[in-house]
C-alpha positions, 0 to 999 in steps of 0.5 A: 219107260219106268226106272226101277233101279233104286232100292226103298228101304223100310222106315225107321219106327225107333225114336229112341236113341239105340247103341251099337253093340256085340254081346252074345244072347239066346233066344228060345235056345238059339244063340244070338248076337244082340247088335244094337239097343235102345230103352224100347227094343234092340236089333240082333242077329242069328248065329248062322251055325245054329242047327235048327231054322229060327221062326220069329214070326211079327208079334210073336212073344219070349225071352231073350237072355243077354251075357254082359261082359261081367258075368250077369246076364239080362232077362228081358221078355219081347214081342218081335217087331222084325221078322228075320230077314235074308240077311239074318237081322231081326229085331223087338221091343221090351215088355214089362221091364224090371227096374234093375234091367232098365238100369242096365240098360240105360248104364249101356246107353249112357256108356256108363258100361254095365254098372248098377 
């Protein structure tokens, strides 16, 4: 008899180091909340009130656009690496990064919290 009761877990592909946070974003018109960061990519989550389903197929490319506490916002054109799950989680990488995004984002990392 076959125990099947265990869950597998998909592999962590980041080896980045990614920091937890909550900052509001907007993807292709849908709010989001952005969850977690690294200088390759991020971890977010949609807003479940959104009126119309979310389709961020695995490669698919756009924009995500980030609301700092500041005021500025973050601009950062991405491919989708995770689809959205059951749970609402999805997740991306970074193209092309601006040198100013790149410092933002790693003043995030660094707890250096939004400074340039």
């Amino acid at each position: 008899m076959v125990n099947r009761s265990f869950t597998v877990k998909p592999k962590e592909r980041r080896r980045d180091r990614r920091r937890q946070l909550q900052l509001s974003a907007e993807i292709e018109g849908h709010a989001v909340t952005l969850v977690d960061i690294s200088v390759a990519g991020f971890g977010a989550a949609i807003d479940a009130t959104g009126r119309a389903p979310l389709k961020l197929p695995l490669g698919h490319r756009s924009r995500l656009d980030v609301w700092l506490p500041d005021g500025r916002r973050i601009n950062l054109d991405i491919t989708i690496e995770r689809e959205i799950g059951p749970n609402g989680m999805f997740g991306g990488s970074f193209l092309d990064i601006s040198d100013e995004n790149f410092r933002l984002i790693e003043a995030i990392l660094m707890g250096r919290e939004y400074r340039v």
